[in-house]
Every structure is written in structure tokens, then in C-alpha cells.
LOLUMZA-973242 format. One record per residue (C-alpha): chain; x, y, z; residue number from 0. Coordinates in pm, 1 decimal. Last residue first. Example, Ala and Ser with C-alpha at 12.3 -4.5 7.8 and 13.67 -1.06 7.14 Angstrom:
2
KEKOL chain     east    north       up   n
KEKOL     A   1367.0   -106.0    714.0   1
KEKOL     A   1230.0   -450.0    780.0   0
// end
This chain:
439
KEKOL chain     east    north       up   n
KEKOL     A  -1436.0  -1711.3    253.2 438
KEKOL     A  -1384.7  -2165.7    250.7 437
KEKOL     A  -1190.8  -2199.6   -124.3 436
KEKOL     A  -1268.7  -2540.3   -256.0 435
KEKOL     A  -1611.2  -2585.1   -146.2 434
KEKOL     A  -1729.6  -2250.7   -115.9 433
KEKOL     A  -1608.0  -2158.2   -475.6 432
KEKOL     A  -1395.1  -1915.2   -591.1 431
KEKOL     A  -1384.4  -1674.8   -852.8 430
KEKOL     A  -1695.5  -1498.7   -688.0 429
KEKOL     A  -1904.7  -1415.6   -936.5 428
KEKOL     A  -1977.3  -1743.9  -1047.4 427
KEKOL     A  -2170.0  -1846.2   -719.0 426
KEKOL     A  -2531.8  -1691.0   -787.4 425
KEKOL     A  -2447.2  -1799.1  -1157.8 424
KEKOL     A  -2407.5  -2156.0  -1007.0 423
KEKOL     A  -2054.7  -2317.0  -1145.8 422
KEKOL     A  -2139.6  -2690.3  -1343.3 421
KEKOL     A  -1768.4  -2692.3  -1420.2 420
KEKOL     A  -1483.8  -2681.4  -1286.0 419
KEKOL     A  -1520.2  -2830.8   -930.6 418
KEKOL     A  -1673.5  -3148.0  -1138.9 417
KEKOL     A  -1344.9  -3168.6  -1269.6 416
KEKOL     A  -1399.3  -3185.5  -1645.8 415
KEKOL     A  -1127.9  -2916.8  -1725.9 414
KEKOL     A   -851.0  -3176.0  -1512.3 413
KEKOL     A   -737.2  -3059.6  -1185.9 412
KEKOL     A   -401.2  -3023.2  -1153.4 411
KEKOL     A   -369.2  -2626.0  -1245.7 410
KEKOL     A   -633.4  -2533.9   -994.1 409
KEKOL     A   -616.4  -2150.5   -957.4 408
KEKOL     A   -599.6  -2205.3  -1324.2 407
KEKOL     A   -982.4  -2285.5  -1308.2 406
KEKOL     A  -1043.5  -1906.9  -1240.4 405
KEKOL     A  -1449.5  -1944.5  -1228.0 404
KEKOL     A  -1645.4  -1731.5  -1503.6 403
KEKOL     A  -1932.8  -1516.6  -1495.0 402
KEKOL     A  -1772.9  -1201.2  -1376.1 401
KEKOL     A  -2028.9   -907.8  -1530.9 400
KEKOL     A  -1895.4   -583.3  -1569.6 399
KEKOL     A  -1585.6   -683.4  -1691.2 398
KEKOL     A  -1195.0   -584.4  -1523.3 397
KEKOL     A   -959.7   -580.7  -1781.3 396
KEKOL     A  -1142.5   -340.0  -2033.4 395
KEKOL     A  -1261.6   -102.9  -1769.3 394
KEKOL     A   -910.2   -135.3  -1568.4 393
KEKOL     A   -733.2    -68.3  -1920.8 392
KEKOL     A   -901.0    271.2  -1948.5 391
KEKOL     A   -894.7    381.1  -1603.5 390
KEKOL     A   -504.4    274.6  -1575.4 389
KEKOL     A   -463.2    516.3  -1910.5 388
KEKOL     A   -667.7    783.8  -1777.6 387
KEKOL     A   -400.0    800.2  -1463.3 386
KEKOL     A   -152.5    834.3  -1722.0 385
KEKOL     A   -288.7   1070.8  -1929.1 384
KEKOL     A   -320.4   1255.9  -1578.1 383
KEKOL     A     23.9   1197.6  -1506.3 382
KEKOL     A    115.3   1367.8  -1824.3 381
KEKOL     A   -116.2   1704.8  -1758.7 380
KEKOL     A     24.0   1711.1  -1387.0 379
KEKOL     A    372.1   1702.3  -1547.1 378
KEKOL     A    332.8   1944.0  -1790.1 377
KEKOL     A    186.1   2198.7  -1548.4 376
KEKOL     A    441.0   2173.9  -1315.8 375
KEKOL     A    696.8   2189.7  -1505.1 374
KEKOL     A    935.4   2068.8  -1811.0 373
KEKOL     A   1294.3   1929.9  -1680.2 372
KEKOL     A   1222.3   1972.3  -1294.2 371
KEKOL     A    883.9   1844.6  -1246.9 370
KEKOL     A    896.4   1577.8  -1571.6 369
KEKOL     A   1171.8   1432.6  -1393.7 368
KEKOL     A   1030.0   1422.3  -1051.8 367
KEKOL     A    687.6   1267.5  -1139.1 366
KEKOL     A    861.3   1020.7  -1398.6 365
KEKOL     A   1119.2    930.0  -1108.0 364
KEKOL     A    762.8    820.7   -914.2 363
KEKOL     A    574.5    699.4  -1135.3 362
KEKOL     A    782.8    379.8  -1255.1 361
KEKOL     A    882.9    249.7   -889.1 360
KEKOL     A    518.6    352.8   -823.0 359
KEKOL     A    386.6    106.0  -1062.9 358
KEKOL     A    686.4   -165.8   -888.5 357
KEKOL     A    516.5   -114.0   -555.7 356
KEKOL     A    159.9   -177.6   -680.5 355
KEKOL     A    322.5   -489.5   -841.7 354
KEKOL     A    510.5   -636.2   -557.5 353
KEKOL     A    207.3   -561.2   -261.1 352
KEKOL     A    -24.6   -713.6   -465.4 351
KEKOL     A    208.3  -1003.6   -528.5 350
KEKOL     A    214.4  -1055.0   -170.7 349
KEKOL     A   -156.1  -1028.9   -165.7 348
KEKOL     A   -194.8  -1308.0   -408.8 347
KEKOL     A     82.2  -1524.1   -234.7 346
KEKOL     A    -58.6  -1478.8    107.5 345
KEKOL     A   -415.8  -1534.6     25.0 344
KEKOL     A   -336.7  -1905.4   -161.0 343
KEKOL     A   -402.4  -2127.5    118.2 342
KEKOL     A   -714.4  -1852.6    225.6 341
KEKOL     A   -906.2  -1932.8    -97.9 340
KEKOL     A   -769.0  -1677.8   -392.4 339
KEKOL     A   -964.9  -1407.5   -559.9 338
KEKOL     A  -1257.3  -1301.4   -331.4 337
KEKOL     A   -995.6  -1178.6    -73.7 336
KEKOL     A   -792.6  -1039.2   -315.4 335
KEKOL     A  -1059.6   -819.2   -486.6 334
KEKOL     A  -1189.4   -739.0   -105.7 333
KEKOL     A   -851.3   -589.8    -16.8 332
KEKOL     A   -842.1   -352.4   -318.5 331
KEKOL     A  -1154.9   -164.7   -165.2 330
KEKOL     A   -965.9    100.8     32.7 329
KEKOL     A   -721.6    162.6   -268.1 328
KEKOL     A   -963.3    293.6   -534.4 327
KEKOL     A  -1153.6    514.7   -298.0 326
KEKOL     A   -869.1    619.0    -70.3 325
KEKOL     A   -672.5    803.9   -374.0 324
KEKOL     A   -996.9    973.1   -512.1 323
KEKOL     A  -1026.6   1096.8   -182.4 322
KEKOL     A   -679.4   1198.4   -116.5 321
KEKOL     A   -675.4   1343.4   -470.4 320
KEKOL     A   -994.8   1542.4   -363.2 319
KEKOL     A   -798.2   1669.5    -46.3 318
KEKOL     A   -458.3   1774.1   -322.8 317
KEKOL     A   -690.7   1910.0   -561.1 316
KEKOL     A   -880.3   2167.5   -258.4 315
KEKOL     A   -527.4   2294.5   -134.9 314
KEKOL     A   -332.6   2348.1   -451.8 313
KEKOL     A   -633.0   2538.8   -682.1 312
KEKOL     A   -595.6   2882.9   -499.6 311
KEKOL     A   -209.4   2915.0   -444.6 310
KEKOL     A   -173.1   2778.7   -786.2 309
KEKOL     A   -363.6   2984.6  -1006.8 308
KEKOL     A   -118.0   3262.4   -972.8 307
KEKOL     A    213.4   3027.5  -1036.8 306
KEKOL     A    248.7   3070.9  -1399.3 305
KEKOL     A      8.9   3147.1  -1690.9 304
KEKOL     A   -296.7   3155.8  -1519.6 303
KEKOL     A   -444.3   2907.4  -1819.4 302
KEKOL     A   -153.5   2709.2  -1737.6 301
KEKOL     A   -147.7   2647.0  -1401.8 300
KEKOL     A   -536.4   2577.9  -1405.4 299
KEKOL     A   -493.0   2366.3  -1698.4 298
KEKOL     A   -253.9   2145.4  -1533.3 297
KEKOL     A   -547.1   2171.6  -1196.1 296
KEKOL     A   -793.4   2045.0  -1443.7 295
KEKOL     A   -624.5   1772.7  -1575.5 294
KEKOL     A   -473.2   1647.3  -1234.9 293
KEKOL     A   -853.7   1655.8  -1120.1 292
KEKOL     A  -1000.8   1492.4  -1467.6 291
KEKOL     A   -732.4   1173.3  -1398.6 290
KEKOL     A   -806.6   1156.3  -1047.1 289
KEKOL     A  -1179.6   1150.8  -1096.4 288
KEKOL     A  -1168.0    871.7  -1306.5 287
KEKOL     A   -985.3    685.9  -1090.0 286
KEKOL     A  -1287.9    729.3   -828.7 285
KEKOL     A  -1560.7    640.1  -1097.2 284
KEKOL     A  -1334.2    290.1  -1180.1 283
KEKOL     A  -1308.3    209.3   -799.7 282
KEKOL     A  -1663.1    301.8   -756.0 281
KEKOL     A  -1844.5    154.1   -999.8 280
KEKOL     A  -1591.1   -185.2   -982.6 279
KEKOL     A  -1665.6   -278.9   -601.8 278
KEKOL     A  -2035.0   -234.1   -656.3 277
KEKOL     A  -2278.3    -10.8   -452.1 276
KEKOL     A  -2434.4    -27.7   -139.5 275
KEKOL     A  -2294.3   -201.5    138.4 274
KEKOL     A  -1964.7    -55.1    -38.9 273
KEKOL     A  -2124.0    330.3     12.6 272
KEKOL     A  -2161.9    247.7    334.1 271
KEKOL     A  -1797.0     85.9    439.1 270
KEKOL     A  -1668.5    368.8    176.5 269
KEKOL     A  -1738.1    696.1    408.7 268
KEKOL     A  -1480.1    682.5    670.6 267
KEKOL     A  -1222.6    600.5    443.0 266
KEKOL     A  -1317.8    849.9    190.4 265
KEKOL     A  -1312.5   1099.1    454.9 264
KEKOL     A   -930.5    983.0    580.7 263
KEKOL     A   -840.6   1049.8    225.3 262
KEKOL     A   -925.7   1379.2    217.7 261
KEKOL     A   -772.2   1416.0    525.9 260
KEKOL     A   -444.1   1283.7    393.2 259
KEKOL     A   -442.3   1486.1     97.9 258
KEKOL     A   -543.5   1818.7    268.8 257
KEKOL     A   -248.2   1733.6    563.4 256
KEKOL     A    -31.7   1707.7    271.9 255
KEKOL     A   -114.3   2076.3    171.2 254
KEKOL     A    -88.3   2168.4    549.3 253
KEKOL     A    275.0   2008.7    626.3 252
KEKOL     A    427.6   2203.5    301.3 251
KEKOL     A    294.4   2510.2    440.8 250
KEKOL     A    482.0   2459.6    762.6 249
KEKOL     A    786.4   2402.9    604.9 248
KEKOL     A    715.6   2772.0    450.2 247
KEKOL     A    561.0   2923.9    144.0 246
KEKOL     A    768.5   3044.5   -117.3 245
KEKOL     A    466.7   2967.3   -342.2 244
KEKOL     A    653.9   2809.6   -672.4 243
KEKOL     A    936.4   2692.9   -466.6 242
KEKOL     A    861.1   2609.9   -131.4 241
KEKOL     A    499.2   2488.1   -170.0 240
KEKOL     A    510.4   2349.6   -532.1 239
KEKOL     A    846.7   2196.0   -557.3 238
KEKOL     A    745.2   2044.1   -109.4 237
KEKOL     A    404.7   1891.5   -272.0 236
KEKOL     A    635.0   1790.4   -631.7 235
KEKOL     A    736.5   1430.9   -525.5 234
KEKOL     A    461.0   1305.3   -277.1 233
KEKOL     A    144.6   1478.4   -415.2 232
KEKOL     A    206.8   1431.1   -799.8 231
KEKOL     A    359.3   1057.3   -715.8 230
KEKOL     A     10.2   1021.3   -578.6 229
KEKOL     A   -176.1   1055.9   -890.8 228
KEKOL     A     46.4    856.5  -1095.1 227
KEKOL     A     85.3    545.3   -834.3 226
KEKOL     A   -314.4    574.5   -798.8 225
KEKOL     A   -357.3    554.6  -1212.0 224
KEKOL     A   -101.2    286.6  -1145.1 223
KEKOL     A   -270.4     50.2   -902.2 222
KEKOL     A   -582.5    134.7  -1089.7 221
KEKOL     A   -431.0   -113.9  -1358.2 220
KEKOL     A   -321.8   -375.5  -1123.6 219
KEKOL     A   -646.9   -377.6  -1045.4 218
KEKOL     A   -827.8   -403.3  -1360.8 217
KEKOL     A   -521.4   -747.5  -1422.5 216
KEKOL     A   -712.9   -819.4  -1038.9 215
KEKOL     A  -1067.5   -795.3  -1149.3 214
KEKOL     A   -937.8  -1046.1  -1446.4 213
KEKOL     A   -737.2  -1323.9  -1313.8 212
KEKOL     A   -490.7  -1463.5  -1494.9 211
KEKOL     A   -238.4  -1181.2  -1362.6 210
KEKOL     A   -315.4  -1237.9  -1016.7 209
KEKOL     A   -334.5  -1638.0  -1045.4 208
KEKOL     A     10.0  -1625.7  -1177.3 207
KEKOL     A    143.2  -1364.3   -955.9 206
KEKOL     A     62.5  -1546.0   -687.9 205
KEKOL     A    213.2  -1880.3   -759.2 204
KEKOL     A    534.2  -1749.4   -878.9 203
KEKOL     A    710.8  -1826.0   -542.4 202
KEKOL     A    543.0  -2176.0   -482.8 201
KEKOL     A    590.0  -2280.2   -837.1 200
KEKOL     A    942.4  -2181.4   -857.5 199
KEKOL     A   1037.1  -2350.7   -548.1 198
KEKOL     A    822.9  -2662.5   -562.7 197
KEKOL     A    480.1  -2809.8   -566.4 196
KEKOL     A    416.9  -2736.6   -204.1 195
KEKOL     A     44.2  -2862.5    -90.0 194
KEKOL     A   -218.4  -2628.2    -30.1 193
KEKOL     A   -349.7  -2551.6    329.8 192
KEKOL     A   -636.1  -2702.2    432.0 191
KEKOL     A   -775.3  -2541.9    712.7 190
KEKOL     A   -605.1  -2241.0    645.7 189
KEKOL     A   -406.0  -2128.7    941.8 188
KEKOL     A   -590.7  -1862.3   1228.2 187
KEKOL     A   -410.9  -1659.6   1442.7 186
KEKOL     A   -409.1  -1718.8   1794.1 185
KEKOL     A   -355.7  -1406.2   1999.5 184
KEKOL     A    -96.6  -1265.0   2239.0 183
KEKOL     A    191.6  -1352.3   2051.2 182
KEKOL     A     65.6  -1068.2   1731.4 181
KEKOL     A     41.4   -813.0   2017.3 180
KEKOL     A    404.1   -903.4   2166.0 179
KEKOL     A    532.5   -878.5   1797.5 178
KEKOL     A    398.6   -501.0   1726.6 177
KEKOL     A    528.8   -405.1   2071.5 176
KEKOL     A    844.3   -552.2   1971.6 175
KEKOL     A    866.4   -343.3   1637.2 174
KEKOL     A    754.0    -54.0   1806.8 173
KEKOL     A    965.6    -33.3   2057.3 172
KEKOL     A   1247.9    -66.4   1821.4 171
KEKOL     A   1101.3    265.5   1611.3 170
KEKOL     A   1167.0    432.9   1978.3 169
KEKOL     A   1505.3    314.5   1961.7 168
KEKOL     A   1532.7    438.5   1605.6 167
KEKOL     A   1398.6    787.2   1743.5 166
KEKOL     A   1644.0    768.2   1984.6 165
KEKOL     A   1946.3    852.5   1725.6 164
KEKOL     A   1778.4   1182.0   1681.1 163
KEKOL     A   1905.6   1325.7   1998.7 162
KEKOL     A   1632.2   1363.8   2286.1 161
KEKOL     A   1406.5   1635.6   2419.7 160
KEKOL     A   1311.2   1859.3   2157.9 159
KEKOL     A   1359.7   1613.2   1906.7 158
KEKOL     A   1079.3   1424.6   2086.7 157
KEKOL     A    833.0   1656.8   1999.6 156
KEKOL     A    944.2   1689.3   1638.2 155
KEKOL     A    954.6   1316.1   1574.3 154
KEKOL     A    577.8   1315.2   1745.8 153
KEKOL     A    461.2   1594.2   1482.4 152
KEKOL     A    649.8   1343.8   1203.4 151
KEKOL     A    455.1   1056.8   1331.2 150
KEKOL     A    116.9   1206.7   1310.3 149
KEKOL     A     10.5   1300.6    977.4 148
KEKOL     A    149.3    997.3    780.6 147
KEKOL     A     86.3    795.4   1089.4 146
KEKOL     A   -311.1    932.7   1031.6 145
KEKOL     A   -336.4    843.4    713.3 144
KEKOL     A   -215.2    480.3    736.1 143
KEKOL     A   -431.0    406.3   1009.9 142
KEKOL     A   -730.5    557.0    841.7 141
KEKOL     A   -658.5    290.4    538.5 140
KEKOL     A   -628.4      2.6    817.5 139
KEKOL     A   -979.8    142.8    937.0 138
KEKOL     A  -1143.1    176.0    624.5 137
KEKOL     A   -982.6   -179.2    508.5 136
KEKOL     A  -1128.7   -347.2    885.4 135
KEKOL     A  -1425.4   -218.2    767.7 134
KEKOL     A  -1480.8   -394.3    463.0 133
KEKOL     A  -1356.5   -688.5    681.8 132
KEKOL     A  -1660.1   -634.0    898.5 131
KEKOL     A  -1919.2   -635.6    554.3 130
KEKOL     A  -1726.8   -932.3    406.8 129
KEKOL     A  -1756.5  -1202.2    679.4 128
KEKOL     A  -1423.4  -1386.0    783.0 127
KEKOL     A  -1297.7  -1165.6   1015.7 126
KEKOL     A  -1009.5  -1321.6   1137.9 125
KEKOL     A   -925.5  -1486.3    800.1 124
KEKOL     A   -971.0  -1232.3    628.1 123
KEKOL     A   -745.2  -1001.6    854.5 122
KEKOL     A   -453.9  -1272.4    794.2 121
KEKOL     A   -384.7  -1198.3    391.2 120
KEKOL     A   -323.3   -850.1    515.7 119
KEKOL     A    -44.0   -981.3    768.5 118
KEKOL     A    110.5  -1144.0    502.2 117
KEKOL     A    130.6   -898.8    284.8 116
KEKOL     A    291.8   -654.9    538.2 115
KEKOL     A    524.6   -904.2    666.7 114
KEKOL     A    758.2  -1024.6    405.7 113
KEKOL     A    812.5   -711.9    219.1 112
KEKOL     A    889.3   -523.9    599.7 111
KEKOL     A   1169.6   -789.2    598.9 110
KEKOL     A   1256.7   -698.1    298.7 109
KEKOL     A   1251.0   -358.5    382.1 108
KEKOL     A   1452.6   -380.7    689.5 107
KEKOL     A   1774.4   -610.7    500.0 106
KEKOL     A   1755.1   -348.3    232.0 105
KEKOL     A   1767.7    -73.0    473.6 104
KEKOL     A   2020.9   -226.6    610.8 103
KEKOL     A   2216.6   -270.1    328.7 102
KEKOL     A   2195.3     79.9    193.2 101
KEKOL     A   2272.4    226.5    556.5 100
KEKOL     A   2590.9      9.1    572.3  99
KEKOL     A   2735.0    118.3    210.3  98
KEKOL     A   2707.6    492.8    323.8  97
KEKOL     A   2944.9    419.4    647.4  96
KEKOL     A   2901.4    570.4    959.8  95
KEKOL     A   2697.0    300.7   1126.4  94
KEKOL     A   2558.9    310.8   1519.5  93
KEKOL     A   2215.0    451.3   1477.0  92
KEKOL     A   2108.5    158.4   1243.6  91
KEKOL     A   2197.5   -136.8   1464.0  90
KEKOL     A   1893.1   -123.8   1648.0  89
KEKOL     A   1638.5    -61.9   1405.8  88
KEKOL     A   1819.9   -333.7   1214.3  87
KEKOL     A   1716.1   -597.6   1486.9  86
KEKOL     A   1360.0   -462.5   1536.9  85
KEKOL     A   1302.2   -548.5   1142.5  84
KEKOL     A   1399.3   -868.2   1222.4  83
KEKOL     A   1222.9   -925.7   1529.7  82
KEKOL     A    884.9   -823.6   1305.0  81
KEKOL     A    998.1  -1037.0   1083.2  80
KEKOL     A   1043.3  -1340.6   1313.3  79
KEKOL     A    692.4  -1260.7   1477.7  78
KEKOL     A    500.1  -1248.9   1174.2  77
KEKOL     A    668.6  -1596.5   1097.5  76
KEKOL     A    576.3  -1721.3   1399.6  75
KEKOL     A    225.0  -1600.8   1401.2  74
KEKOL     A    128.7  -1713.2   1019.1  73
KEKOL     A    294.7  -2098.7   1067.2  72
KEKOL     A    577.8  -2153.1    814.2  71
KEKOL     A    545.8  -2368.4    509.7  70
KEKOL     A    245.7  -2076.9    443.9  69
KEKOL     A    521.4  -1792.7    411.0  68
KEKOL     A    700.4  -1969.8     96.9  67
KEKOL     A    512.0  -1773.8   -190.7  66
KEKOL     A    466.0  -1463.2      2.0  65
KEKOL     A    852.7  -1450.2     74.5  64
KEKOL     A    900.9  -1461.9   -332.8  63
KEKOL     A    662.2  -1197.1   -429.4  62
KEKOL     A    733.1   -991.6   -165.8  61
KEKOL     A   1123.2  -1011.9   -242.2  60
KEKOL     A   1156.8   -865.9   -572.9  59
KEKOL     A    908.3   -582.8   -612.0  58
KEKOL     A    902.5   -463.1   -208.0  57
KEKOL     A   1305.5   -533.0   -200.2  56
KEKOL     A   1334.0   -296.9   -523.6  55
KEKOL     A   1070.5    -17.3   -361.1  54
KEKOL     A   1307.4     11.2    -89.2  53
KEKOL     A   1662.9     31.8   -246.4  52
KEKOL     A   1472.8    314.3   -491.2  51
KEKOL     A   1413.2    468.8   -163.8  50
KEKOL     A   1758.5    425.4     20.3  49
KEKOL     A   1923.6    534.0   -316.4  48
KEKOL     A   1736.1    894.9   -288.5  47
KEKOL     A   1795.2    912.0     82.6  46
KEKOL     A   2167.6    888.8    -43.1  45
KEKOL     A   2109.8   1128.2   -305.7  44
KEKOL     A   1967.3   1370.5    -83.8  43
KEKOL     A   2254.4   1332.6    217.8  42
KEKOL     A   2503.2   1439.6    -49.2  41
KEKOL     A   2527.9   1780.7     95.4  40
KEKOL     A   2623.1   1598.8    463.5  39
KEKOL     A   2715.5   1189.9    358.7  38
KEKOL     A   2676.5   1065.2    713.3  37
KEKOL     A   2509.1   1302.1    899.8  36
KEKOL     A   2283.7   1377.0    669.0  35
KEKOL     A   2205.8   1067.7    632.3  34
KEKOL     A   2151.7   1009.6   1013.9  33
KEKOL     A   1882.0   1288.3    983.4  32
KEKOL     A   1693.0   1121.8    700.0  31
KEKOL     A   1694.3    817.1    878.7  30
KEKOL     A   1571.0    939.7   1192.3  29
KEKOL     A   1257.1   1066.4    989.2  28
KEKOL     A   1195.8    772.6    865.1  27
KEKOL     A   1247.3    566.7   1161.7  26
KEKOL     A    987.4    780.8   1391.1  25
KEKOL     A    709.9    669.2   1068.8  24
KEKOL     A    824.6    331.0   1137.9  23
KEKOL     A    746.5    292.1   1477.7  22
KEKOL     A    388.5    504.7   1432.7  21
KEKOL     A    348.5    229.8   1183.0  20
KEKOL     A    493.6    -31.5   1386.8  19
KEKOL     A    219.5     48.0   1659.1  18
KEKOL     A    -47.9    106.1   1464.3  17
KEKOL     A    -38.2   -229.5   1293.3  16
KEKOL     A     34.9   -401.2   1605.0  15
KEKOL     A   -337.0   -193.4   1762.9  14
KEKOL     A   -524.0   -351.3   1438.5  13
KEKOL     A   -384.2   -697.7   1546.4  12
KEKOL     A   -460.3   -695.8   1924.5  11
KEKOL     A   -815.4   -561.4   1792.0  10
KEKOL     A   -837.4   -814.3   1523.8   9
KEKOL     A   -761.1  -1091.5   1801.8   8
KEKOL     A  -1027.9   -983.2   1988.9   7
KEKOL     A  -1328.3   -891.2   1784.1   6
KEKOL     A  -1494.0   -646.3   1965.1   5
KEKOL     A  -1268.8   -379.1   1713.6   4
KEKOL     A  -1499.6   -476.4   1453.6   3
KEKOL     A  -1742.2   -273.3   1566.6   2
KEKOL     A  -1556.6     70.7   1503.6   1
KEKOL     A  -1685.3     89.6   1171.7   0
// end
């Protein structure tokens, strides 16, 4: 896995991404202290707003900046966001007002919207042959997991030392770090980039060829059996640990920890298991074992008839969660990158990164609701219906065999364009064709 790290520019990219996630992960837990500070008992809600505020930029700007990134070279405009973001880091620790930390964080997150997407629709085009970018996804996914684990033990380490208002200045070191790594290397442009057909038609560009296509529509699907699944960690870990358990802070960093190694084994395992078997078998097998997990740790709870089963069952679900979690999300990367040629990449990712964000803007006040209005028990056993639901439409979506070209990734072309038509069955697969869209 650890190969594709010879490549130079990857490796100057993979370290930015580690960088401003270790940046951000310092920023989130500075922002829950400053809201404290700011609104005291209320600080929950306003934390509360700042999240909803984040998942609305990811669903309404993404799709939109992804759309208009390629009129702007890939390194300048990575740079410019990542300066962005930098710019609110700073500013954050000196406001005292509610209304400023909601518009910030706005401001931050849509610039984090514009980045992130395009930044994955780069790492194709660095490492242009599948089996390396399969592990580039293991290693991005790894990177993910192991901010989530490390970032808040670093937080607490430097609270020790420092007030928390550092911790944004520390998330501003990040941010330029992250832009001095993308300077330092060329990134690639598509040779042949498309041409601009107009606002609305640059901006809804992505979505359209997402939604017309069919391994993405199964995607978008297993975007919410993962959204239901890991709404059940992230809302009700800290319900189950403190409340049902009385267990300690401490406690509630362990049964995370389970998740997030679980996942970090599924990362480590998938670039074999990829070389081996089909994209769809084990997205759709994986999502099917997060529906039958939340179903049997529901029954669990309620077969024990309270919280007895709980302290047994919590640790091993939550690590094959992580698993299941890592196994349909590690892979998504490949769907996009066979989807679109490298003109269109930003868009389609961009509206990835929209619509997986909006199916966790639905999971995860359904994940708290159900928690405190009906249980624990109820709510795993409705996620899990849920989560079967995805799997369901994802089989019918997504077909076993993908035998036909998306033409309407080529509105102007006529349905007799030799590009149309005449497709090689070794070449159907693909949705994209050598000639059109260079991999």
C-alpha cells in the first residue's frame, strides 16, 4: 500500500491531507470550547447550529464550486481555499458574538466544500492506474481514521500547556502547511478540458451525470445505508456509554476507538480483496452486514430487556460497523473515477461530496430523535431498515452487468456519433471510453 507514496507529488499531497486533517481535528475541539464560552449552558445548541450550518454549505455549495473549479487551474484554486480556510482559523478565537461563529463556520465549510472534492478528483489524475489509486483510497480512508483517533489526544496534550484559543492557531498551521505542499508540486489539468456551456449547466453538470448514471444512483444509495449506520456510532456512542453504562469519558473514547479500528482493518485489507473481487460484491455484501449488525445488536437490547446486553454487544458492533463502514466507502472513489473523464471529475465528485452529506443531514437528527423519544433499541432496529433500504435500492440501481455507455455525459453529440455507438463489450463496462475520457 505504501508504494504509492514513491510517487512524488502524491506523497506531497497525501502528507497536505494529513496535515489539515490533524488541523482541523485541533479546530473542532477549539470550537466546542469557544462555544461554551460564548453562549455557556446553551453552548450545545450552538454546536448543534454550527453542524447543521456545516452539512448545508457541503449540500449547497459543493455542488456549485465543483461545477466552476476547472475555469480555474487545480493548484491555485486548492491554494486559495486552503488560504481561506486559514483566514477564518484566524479570526475565530477573537469573536464573542453567536451570529459571528455561525458565519464563519459557514464561510470555513464552504471553503472546505470547495476543496475536498476537488482535491479527490486530483489523486486520479496523479496516479492514473487503478490498482495504486485503489491504494491511495485505503490510505486516504486510514488518514481519516486515525485524525479521528488522534487529534483529540493531541488537543488534550496541548491543553495542558496552552489556552484553547491556540488550538485555532495550530489549525492555521495546518491550513498553510497544507497549501505549501500543494505549491511544491505540479498538478496535473485535463488535457482537454471541457468547454463552459453556462452557469447552470456548469454547476448542475455533476449531478446530472451522477444521477443518470447507474453504479453511482447504487451509490448514492450505500451513501445512506453508511449515513444510517454511522449516525448510530456518532449520535448515541456518548447516550450509550455515559448514560445507559455510566461509564466514563474515557469509555466513550474506547467504543469509538473500536469503530475506527475496525475501519482502519478494512482499509488495510480492501487493496487485495479489490485486486480480487468486484467493486459491487463487496460494497453491496458490506452494507448488508451493517443492516444485520444494527439488527442484531436492537435485538440484543431487547431480548436482555434493558441495558445488560449492552455492555457485552457495544464494543465488538461498533469495530464491525467500522468495517462494514470502510468497505462501502473505501471503494466509492473508483465509481467516480470510472464515471466521468478527468474534465468532468471535479463536478462528479463534488456532487459526491453534496449528496453523501445531505443522507447524513437526514440520518443524523433521525439517530438523535429516535434515541431520546423511543430508545436505543428502537432506533438501532429503524436505522437498520434503513440501512436495508440503501442495500435494496443499490442492488436494483446498480446492475450486475454494465453494458451500456452514459451518452448523456455527451449531451451535444448526436445518438449516431460514432463515440456512441459501436462500444466494445471489453470497453462497455467502463462508462467511458479511452478516446473521449483518457483514465
Amino acid at each position: 500500500m505504501l508504494s504509492v507514496l514513491a510517487n512524488r507529488t502524491y506523497r506531497h499531497l497525501f502528507a497536505a491531507q494529513v496535515i489539515a486533517l490533524i488541523g482541523t481535528g485541533l479546530m473542532t475541539v477549539a470550537l466546542g470550547l469557544l462555544a461554551f464560552r460564548i453562549a455557556g449552558a446553551n453552548a450545545g445548541a450552538v454546536l448543534g447550529t454550527a453542524l447543521a450550518i456545516k452539512m448545508v454549505a457541503y449540500v449547497l455549495v459543493a455542488p456549485i464550486v465543483g461545477g466552476l473549479a476547472g475555469r480555474l487551474p487545480r493548484r491555485t484554486f486548492l491554494v486559495a481555499m486552503d488560504l481561506t480556510r486559514a483566514a477564518v482559523a484566524i479570526a475565530l478565537p477573537f469573536i464573542d458574538q453567536v451570529w459571528e461563529v455561525y458565519v464563519l463556520i459557514f464561510l470555513l465549510q464552504s471553503a472546505s466544500a470547495a476543496f475536498t472534492p476537488t482535491f479527490q478528483a486530483t489523486i486520479p489524475d496523479v496516479l492514473p492506474e487503478e490498482r495504486d489509486y485503489t491504494r491511495a483510497l485505503s490510505l486516504s480512508r486510514l488518514a481519516y481514521d486515525m485524525e479521528s483517533l488522534l487529534s483529540p489526544t493531541l488537543a488534550a496534550a496541548l491543553l495542558t500547556l496552552v489556552t484553547f484559543n491556540w488550538l485555532f492557531f495550530g489549525t492555521v498551521v495546518g491550513f498553510f502547511s497544507s497549501a505549501a505542499l500543494v505549491v511544491s508540486v505540479t498538478i496535473p489539468q485535463p488535457s482537454a478540458a471541457r468547454p463552459h456551456r453556462g452557469f447552470y449547466d456548469d454547476t448542475t453538470r455533476g449531478l446530472r451525470i451522477y444521477l443518470a448514471t447507474p453504479r453511482l444512483r447504487g451509490l448514492l444509495a450505500l451513501n445512506l445505508t453508511v449515513a444510517a449506520a454511522g449516525s448510530m456510532v456518532f449520535v448515541n456512542t456518548v447516550v450509550l456509554v455515559k448514560g445507559a453504562l455510566g461509564g466514563t469519558d474515557g469509555d466513550v473514547a474506547v467504543a469509538l476507538a473500536c469503530f475506527g479500528g475496525g475501519s482502519m482493518a478494512a482499509a488495510l485489507l480492501l487493496p487485495r480483496l479489490l485486486d480480487r473481487l468486484p467493486d459491487r460484491r463487496i460494497m453491496l455484501s458490506s452494507a448488508g452486514m451493517l443492516a444485520a449488525v444494527l439488527v442484531v445488536f436492537g435485538s440484543i437490547i431487547t431480548i436482555s430487556g434493558g441495558n445488560g446486553g449492552v455492555g457485552y454487544a457495544l464494543l465488538p458492533t461498533w469495530a464491525l460497523l467500522g468495517i462494514g463502514y470502510s468497505a462501502v466507502m473505501t471503494p466509492s472513489g473508483r465509481l467516480l473515477r470510472r464515471s466521468a473523464g478527468a474534465a468532468d471529475r471535479p463536478a462528479v465528485f463534488a456532487a459526491q461530496f453534496a449528496l453523501s452529506h445531505l443522507c447524513w443531514l437526514l440520518t443524523y437528527p433521525l439517530a438523535g430523535w429516535l434515541g431520546s423519544s423511543a430508545g436505543i433499541a428502537p432506533t438501532a432496529l429503524v436505522l437498520a431498515a434503513v440501512t436495508l433500504t440503501g442495500v435494496v435500492l443499490a442492488f436494483c440501481f446498480w446492475p450486475v452487468v454494465e453494458a451500456d455507455l452514459v451518452s448523456h455525459q455527451h449531451p451535444e453529440l448526436p445518438p449516431d456519433h460514432p463515440h456512441l455507438r459501436g462500444q466494445s463489450p471489453d470497453h462497455a463496462h467502463a462508462y467511458v471510453l479511452d478516446d473521449l475520457h483518457p483514465r
